[in-house]
C-alpha positions as a Markdown table, in Angstrom:
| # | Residue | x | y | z |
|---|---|---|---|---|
| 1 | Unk | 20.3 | -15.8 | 7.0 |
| 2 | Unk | 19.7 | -17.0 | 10.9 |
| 3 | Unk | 19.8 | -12.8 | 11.5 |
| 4 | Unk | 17.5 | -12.6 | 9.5 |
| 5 | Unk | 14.7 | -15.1 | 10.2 |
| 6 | Unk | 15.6 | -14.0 | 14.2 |
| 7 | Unk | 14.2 | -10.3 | 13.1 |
| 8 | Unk | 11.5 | -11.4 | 11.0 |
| 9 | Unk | 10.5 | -14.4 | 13.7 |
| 10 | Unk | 10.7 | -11.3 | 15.9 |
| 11 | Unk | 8.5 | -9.2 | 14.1 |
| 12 | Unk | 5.9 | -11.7 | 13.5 |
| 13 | Unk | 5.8 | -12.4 | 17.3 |
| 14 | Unk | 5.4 | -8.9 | 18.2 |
| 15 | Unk | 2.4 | -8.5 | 15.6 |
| 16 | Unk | 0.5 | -11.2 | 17.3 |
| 17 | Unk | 1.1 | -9.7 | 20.9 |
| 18 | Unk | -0.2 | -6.3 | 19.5 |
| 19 | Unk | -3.0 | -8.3 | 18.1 |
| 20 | Unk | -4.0 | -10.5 | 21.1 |
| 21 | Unk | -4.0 | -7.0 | 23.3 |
| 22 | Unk | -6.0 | -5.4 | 20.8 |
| 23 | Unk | -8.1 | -8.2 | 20.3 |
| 24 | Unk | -8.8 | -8.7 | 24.1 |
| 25 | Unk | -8.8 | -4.6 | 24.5 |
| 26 | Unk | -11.6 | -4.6 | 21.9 |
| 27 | Unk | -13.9 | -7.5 | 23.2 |
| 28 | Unk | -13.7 | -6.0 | 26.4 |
| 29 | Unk | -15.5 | -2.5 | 25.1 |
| 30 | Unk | -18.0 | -4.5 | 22.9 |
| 31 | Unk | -19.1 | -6.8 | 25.6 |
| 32 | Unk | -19.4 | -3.5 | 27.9 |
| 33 | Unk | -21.1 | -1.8 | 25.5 |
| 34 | Unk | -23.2 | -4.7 | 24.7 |
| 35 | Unk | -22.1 | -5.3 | 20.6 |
| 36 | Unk | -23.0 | -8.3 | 19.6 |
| 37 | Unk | -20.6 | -11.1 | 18.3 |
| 38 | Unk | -18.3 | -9.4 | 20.2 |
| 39 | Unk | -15.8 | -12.3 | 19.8 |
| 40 | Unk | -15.7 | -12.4 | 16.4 |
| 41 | Unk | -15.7 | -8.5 | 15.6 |
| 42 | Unk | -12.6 | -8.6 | 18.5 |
| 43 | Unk | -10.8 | -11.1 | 16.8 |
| 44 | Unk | -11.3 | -9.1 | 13.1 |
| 45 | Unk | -10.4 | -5.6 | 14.8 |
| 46 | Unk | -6.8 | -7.6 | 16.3 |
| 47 | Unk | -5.8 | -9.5 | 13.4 |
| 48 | Unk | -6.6 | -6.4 | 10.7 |
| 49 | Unk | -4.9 | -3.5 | 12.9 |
| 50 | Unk | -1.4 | -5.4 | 12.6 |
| 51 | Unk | -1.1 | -7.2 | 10.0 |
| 52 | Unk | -2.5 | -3.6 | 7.9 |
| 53 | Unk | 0.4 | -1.3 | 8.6 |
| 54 | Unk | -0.6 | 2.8 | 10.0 |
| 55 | Unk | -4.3 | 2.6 | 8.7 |
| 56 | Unk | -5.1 | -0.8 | 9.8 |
| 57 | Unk | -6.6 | 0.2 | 13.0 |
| 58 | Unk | -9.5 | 2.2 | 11.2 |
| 59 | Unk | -9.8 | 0.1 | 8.5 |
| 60 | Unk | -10.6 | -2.6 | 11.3 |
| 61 | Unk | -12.6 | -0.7 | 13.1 |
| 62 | Unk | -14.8 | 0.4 | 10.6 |
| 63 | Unk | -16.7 | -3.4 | 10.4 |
| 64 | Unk | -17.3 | -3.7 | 14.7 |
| 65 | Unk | -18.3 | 0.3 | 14.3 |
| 66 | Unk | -20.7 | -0.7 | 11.4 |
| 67 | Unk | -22.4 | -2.8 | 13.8 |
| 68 | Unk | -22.2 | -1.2 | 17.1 |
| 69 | Unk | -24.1 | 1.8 | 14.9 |
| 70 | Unk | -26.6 | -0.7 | 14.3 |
| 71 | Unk | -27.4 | -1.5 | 17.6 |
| 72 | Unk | -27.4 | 2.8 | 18.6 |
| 73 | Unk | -25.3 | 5.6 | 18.2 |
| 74 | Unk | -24.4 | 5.8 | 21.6 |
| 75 | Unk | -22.6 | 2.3 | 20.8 |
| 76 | Unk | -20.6 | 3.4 | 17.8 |
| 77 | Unk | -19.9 | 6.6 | 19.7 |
| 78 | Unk | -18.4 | 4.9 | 22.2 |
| 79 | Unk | -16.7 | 2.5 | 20.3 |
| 80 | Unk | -15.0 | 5.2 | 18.0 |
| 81 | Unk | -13.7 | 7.0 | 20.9 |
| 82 | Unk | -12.4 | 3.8 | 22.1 |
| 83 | Unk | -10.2 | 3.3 | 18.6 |
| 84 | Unk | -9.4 | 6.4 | 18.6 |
| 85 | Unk | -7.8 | 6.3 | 22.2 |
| 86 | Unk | -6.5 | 2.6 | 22.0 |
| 87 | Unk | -4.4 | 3.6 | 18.9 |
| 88 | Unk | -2.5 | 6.4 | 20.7 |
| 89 | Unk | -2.0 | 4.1 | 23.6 |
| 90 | Unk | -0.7 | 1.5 | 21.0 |
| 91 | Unk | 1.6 | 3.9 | 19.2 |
| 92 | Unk | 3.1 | 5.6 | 22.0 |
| 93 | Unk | 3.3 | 3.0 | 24.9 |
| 94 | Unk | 2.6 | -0.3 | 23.3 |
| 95 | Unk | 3.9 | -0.7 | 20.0 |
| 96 | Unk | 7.8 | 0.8 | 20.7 |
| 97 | Unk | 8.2 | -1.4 | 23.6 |
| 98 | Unk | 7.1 | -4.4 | 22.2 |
| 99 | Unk | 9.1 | -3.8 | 18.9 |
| 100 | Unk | 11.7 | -2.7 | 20.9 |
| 101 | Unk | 11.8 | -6.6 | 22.9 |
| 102 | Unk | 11.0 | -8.9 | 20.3 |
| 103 | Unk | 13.5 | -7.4 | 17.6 |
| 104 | Unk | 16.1 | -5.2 | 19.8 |
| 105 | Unk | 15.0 | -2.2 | 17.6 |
| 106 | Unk | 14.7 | 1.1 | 18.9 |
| 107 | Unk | 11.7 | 2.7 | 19.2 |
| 108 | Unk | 12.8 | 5.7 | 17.0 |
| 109 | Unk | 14.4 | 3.4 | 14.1 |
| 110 | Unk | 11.2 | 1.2 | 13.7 |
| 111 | Unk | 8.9 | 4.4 | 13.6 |
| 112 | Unk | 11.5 | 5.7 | 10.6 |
| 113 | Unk | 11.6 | 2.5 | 9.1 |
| 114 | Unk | 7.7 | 2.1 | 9.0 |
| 115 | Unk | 7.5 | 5.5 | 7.8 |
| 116 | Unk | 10.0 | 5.2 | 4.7 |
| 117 | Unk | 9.1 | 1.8 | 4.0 |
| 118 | Unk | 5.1 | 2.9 | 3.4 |
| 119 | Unk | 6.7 | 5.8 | 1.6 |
| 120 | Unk | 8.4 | 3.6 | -0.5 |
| 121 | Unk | 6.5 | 1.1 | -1.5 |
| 122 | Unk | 3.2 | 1.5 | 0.3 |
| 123 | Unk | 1.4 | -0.7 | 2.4 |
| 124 | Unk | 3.9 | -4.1 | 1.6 |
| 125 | Unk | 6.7 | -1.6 | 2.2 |
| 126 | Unk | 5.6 | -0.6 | 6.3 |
| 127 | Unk | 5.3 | -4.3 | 6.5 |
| 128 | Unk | 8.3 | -5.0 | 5.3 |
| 129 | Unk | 10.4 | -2.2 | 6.9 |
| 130 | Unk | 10.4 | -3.3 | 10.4 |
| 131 | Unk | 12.0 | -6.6 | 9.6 |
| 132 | Unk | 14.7 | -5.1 | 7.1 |
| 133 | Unk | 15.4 | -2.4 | 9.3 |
| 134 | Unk | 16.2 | -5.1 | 12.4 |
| 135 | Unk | 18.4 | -6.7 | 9.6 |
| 136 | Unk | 20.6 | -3.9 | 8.7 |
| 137 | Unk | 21.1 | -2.8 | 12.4 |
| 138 | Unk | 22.0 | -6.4 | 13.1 |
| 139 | Unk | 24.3 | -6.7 | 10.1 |
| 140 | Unk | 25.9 | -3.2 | 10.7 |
| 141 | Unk | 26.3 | -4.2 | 14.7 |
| 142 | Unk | 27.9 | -7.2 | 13.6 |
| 143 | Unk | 30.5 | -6.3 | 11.2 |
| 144 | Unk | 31.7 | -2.2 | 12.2 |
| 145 | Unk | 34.4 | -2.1 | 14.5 |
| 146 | Unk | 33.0 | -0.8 | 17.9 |
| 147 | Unk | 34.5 | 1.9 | 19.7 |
| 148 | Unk | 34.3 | 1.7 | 23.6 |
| 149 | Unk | 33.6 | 5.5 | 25.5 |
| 150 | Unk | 35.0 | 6.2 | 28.3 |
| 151 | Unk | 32.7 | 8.5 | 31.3 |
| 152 | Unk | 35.8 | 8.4 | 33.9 |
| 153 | Unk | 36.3 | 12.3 | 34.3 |
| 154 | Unk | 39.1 | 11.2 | 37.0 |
| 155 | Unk | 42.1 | 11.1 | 34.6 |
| 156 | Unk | 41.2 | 14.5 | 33.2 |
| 157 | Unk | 40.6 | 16.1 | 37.1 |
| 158 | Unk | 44.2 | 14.8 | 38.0 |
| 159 | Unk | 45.3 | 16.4 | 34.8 |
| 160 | Unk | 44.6 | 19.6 | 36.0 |
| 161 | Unk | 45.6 | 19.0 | 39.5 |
| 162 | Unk | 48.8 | 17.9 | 38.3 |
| 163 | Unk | 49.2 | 21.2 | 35.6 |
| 164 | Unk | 47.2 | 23.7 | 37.9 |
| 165 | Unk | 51.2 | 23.8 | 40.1 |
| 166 | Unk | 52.9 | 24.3 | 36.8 |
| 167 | Unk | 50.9 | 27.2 | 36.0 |
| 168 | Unk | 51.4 | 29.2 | 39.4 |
| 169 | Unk | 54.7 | 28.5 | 38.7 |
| 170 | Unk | 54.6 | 30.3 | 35.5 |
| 171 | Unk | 52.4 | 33.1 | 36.5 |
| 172 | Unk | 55.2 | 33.7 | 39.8 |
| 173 | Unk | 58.1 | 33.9 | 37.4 |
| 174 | Unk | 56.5 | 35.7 | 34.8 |
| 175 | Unk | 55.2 | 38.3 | 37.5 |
| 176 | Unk | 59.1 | 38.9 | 38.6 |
């Protein structure tokens, strides 16, 4: 039980970083770009993009794009390629690293998990994933036997060294 609320604690607290950057990312572009409520519209786009798992970025987007159109195109332009760049940054830099602190979940096993679970079960199941995923490698770390490996090639190099005589030997009394 304590695993468990330790992953899920985890998950919530990387959500919220994710949000706050996107949040901050996002008020940053309106403000430059002159979108009013700015705030607001930043605050929707953060809170929406992770707490709405894979699609939550553009269904966030599409209320701050509504009204940067409104102002000009040149506004929404600029605002689209903006969503469209922060989400890569998000996916491939942000996102893994912070899932990777807050639950000790490798980058490659959340994007799995993420990917099954919204398979699964939809949007409640990419939610859920990350947090049942963390779970299971906790619970599977915990109670498999571990095996150590060992890298010291040394053992094997004065193996041969100590055989290499042995076979010269061999080779000279089988040559006479």
């Amino acid at each position: 039980w304590e695993v468990a609320m330790d992953k899920t604690g985890g998950y919530l607290y990387s959500r919220m970083l994710l949000g706050f950057i996107s949040a901050v990312a996002t008020f940053i572009v309106l403000s430059v770009i002159g979108t009013p409520f700015a705030l607001p519209l930043a605050l929707w786009m953060g809170f929406i993009s992770q707490f709405i798992p894979v699609v939550g970025t553009y269904i966030a987007a599409s209320v701050p794009l509504l009204v940067a159109l409104l102002q000009s195109p040149t506004q929404a332009v600029i605002f689209l390629i903006f969503v469209v760049l922060y989400q890569q940054v998000e996916n491939y830099l942000l996102s893994p690293r912070i899932t990777a602190r807050t639950m000790q979940l490798h980058p490659a096993v959340a994007i799995a998990a993420a990917i099954a679970g919204a398979t699964i079960r939809g949007p409640i199941g990419a939610i859920l994933a990350l947090p049942i995923a963390a779970i299971l490698q906790a619970i599977i770390g915990t109670y498999l036997t571990k095996h150590e490996v060992i890298d010291d090639d040394s053992d094997l190099l004065a193996e041969e060294e100590q055989q290499k005589p042995k076979k010269d030997k061999q080779k000279s009394s089988q040559g006479a």
